[in-house]
N, C-alpha and C positions, 0 to 999 in steps of 0.2 A: 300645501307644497313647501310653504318655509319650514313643518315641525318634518317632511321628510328629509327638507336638506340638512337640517340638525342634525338629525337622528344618523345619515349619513356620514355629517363631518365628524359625530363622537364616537363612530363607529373605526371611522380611516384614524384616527387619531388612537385605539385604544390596539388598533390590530401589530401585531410585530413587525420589525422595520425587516424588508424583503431580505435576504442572505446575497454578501457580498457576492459579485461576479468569481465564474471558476476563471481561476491563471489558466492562458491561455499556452500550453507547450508547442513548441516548432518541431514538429515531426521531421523534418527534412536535416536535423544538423548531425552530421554526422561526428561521431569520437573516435570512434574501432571499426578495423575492417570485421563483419561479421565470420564465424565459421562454416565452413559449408555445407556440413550433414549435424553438429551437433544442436540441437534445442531440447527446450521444455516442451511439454507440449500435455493439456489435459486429456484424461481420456472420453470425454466427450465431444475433443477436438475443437470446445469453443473457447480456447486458449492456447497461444504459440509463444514462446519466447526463445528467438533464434540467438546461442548466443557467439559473443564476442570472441575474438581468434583467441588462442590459447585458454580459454577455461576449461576447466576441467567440472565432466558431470558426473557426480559420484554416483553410483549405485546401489539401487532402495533399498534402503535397512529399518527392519525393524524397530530400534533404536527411537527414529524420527517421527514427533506429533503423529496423530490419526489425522487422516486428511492430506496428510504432504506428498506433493506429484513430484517435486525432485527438488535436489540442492545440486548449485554450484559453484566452483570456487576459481579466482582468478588466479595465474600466474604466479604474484610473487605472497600467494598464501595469506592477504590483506586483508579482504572481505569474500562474502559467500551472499548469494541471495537463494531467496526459496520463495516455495510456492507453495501456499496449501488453498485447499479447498475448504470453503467453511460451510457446516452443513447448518439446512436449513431447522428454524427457531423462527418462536410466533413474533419476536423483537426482530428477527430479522426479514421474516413475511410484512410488517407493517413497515419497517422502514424503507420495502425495497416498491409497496403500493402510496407512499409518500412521495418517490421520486427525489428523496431528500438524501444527495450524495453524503453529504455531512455528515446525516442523524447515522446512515448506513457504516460510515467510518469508526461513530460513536460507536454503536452497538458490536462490532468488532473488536474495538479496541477493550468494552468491559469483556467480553465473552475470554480475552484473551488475559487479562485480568484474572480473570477469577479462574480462568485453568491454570493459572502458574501463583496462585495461592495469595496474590498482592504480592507478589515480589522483584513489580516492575512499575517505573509512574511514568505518568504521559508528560513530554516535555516541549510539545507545542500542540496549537489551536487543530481543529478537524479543520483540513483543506479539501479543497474542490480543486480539481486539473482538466481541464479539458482539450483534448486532442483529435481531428478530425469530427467525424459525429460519438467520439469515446467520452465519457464522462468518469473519474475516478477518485474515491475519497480518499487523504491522505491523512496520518500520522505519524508522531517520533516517541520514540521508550527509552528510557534507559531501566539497566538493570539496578536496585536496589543494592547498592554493596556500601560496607563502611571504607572500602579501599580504594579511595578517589581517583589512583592513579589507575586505576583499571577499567572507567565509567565506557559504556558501549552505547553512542546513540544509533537503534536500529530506526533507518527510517521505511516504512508502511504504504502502499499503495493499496487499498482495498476497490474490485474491477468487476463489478457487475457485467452478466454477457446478455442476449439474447435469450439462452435456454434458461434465463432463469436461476444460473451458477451463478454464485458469488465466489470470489478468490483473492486472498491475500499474496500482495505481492514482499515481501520483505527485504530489506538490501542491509546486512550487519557488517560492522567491521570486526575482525578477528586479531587476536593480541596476541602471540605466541610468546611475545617477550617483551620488556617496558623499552630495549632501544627498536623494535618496530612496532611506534605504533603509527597506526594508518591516519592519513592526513584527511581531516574533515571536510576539506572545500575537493579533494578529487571522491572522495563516498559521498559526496553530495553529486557533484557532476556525472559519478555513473550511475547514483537513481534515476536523475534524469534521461540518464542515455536509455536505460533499460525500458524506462516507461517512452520514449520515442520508438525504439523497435520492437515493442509491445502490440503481438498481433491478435485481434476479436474477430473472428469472421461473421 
């Protein structure tokens, strides 16, 4: 009995320390009055994103990643967020039979890597967000440039559904010119917003 409990204790002691609890988002706060007919929405229907009064949703172009259900842009032409769908891969079959919101973010975030040639690095940790019974892995990029006044932190929700889809949610800020550029703490507050009225049925 004492060499099982040994065996036990060198066991607890060699195994990885559990992953930090997901932040927990208040779905109820509200930022924007929503619009009334415009959303996202995938065409498997197991993704809604209603959005915010005055955005504008542009119309599918060619142009845009394989996978991308729509882009949209705000008001005063600051940030845009998109959605794409990311198809399934045996890295992402394993991390999605892991349950491992994180690893799921990881593997996202190289897939997204390696389509844009290394010419983007990750600028914070893989997060966990959890809201109602949603669970969503998160990440930040910037793009790779030597013209520091121009740096874009895009911040990343990656959103597992039911059926099985996986979807990137993305929220960039857009720089048309160096006296607008978009202020970090309100693109922080509408990813937040977006991932609050972020609907999974």
């Amino acid at each position: 009995m004492k060499r099982l409990l040994a065996v036990l204790v060198v066991l607890a002691a060699c195994a990885p320390p559990p992953p930090p609890p997901a932040e927990q988002l208040d779905a109820k706060l509200a930022w924007l009055p929503l619009a009334s007919e415009e959303e996202l929405r995938s065409p498997d229907g197991d993704l809604l994103l209603p959005l915010p009064e005055g955005w504008t949703l542009l119309p599918p172009s060619r142009d845009l990643a394989e996978g991308t259900i729509g882009l949209a842009l705000n008001p005063d032409l600051t940030m845009s967020v998109v959605i794409q769908r990311i198809f399934p891969t045996e890295a992402l079959a394993a991390a999605l039979d892991t349950r491992d919101i994180r690893a799921l973010a990881r593997v996202c975030f190289e897939r997204r890597l390696q389509r844009t040639g290394n010419t983007i690095r990750l600028t914070s940790n893989f997060g966990a967000i959890g809201r109602d019974s949603l669970r969503m892995g998160t990440y930040e990029f910037v793009e790779q440039s030597t013209d520091t006044a121009t740096v874009r932190r895009t911040r990343v929700a990656v959103v597992p559904t039911a059926s099985s889809n996986v979807y990137e949610v993305a929220l960039s800020p857009i720089m048309l010119s160096l006296d607008r550029i978009p202020d970090e703490r309100r693109l922080d507050s509408a990813f937040r917003f977006m991932l609050q009225i972020l609907r999974v049925p």
